[in-house]
C-alpha positions in Angstrom: -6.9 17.8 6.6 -9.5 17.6 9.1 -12.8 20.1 9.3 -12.5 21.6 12.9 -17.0 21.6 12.8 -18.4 18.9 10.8 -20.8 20.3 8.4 -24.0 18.1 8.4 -24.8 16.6 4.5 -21.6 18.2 3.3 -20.4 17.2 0.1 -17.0 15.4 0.3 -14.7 17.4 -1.7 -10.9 16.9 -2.7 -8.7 18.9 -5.2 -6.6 16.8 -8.0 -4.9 16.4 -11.7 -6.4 14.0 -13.8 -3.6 11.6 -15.4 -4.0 11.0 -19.4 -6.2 7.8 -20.2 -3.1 6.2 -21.7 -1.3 6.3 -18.2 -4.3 5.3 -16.7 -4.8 2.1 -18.5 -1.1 1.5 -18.2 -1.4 1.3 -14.5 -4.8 -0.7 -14.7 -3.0 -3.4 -17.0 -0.3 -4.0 -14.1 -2.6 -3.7 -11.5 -5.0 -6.6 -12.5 -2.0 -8.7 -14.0 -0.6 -8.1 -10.3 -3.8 -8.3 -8.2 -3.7 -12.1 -8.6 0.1 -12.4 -7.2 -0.7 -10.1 -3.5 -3.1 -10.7 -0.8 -6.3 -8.8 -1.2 -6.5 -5.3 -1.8 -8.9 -3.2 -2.9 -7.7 -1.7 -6.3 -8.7 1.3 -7.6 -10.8 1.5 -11.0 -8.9 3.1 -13.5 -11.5 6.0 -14.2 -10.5 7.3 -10.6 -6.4 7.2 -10.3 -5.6 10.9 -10.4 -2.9 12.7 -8.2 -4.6 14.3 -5.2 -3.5 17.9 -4.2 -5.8 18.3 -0.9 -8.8 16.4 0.6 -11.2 18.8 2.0 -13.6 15.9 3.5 -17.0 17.4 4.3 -17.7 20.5 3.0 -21.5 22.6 3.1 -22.7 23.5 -0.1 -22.8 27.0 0.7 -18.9 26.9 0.8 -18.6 25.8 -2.8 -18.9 29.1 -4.4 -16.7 30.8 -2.2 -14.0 28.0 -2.5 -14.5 27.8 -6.5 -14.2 31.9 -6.3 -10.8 31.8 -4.4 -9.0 28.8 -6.4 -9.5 30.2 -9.3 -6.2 33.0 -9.0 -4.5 30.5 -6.7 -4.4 27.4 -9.6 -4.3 30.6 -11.9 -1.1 31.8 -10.6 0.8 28.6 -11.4 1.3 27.2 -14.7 1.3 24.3 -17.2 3.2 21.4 -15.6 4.7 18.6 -16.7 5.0 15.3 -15.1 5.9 11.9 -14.9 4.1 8.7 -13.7 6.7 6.2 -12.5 8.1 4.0 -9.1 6.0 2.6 -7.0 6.4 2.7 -3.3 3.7 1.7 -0.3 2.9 3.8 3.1 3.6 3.4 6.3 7.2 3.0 4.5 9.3 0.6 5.6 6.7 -1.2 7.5 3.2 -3.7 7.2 1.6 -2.0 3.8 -1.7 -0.4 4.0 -1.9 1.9 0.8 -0.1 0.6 -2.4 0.8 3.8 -4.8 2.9 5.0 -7.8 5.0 8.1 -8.0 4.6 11.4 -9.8 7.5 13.0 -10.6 7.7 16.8 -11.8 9.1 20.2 -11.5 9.7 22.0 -7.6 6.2 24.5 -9.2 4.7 21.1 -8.4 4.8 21.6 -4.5 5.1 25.2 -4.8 1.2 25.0 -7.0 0.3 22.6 -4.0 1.0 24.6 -1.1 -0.8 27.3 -2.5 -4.0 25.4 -3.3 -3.8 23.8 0.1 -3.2 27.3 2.0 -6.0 28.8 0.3 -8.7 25.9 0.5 -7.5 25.7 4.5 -8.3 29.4 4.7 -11.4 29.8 2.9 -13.2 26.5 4.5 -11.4 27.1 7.8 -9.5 23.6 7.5 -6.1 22.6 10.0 -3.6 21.8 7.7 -2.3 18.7 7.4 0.7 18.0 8.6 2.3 15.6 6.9 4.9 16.6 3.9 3.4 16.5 0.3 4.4 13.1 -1.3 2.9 13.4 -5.0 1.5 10.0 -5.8 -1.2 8.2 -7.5 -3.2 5.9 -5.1 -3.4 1.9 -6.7 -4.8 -0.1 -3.6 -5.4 -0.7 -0.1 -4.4 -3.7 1.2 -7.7 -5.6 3.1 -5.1 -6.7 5.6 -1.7 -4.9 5.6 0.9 -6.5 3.2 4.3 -7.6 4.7 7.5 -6.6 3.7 7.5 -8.9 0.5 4.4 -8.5 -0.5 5.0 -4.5 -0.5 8.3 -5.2 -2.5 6.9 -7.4 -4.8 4.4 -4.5 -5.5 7.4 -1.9 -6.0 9.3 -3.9 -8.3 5.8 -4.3 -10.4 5.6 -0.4 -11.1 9.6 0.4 -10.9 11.0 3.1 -14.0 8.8 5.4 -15.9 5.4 4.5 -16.7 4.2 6.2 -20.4 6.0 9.0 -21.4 5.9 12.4 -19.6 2.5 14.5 -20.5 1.5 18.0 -19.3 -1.6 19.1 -16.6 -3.1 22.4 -18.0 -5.6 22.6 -15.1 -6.9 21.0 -11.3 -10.3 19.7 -10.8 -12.6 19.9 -7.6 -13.9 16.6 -7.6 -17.1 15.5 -5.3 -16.5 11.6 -4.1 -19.9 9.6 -3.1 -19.3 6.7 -1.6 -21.5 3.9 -2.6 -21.8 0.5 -2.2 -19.2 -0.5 -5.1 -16.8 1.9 -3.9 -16.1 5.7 -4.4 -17.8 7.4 -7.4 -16.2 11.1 -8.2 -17.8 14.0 -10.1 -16.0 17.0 -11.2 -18.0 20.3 -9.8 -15.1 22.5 -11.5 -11.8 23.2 -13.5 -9.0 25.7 -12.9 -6.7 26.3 -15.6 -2.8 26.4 -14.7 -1.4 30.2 -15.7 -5.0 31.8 -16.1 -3.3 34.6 -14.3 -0.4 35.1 -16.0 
């Protein structure tokens, strides 16, 4: 999404579901076994892999409550979900490689708990919507120069069938990133528990 006024010292903000540590350090352990086989990428520390629902980019402080105030009924209004971590696949597909991922897989409330989230942080912050179709994915790495074709299939074949066994997401977390000299660093600002509504 991109802000349509940029607000000066926002906080960057994006919306998410944390993965379980065990699936975390699953995916660390193949990534650094596989780092040393690709062309340089940036990897991303395990303590930050998480599926992202919506990146709001900059955001004004004032917003916050407002935006905390309205996601609450929209996450609420969902429920438990479970999903699976497994299949790994690189974008632009089917061309030079310049973000290295694994798949999520779970339930169609998946998208439907997306859309919502999304519609309702692009309403209250006055966002344009992205365009681009919801592809549920964890982020791994971003290639420093794009990866050919082999070096993006020798990635997939790395991460292909389930990862860890299939866990459950209870809640979403607004997560502030700062970008810093050694990469991104994220804080969560808040929770929203799945079926608070119900």
């Amino acid at each position: 999404m991109t802000r349509e006024s940029s607000a000066a010292g926002g906080l960057r903000l994006f919306l998410a579901f944390d993965l379980p540590e065990a699936h975390r350090e699953a995916l660390r352990s193949r990534s650094k076994r596989l780092a040393g086989e690709l062309p340089a990428a940036r990897w991303v520390a395990a303590e930050n892999l998480h599926l992202t629902l919506v990146f709001l980019g900059d955001t004004a402080p004032a917003q916050v409550p407002g935006l905390v105030a309205a996601l609450e009924p929209a996450f609420g209004a969902g429920r438990p979900l479970e999903l699976s971590v497994g299949g790994g696949g690189t974008f632009p597909p089917g061309r030079a490689a310049r973000v290295a991922w694994v798949g999520i897989g779970g339930p169609p409330e998946l998208l439907a708990v997306q859309r919502q989230v999304a519609r309702t942080a692009t309403e209250t912050l006055g966002l344009v919507p992205e365009r681009k179709p919801f592809h549920p994915h964890v982020t791994l790495a971003r290639p420093r120069r794009p990866w050919n074709r082999r070096s993006a299939e020798r990635f997939a074949a790395a991460f292909d069938g389930p990862i860890g066994e299939p866990f459950v997401v209870e809640s979403g977390v607004l997560y502030e990133s700062e970008l810093t000299p050694r990469g991104a660093v994220y804080s969560a600002l808040e929770r929203f528990r799945l079926g608070a509504g119900a």
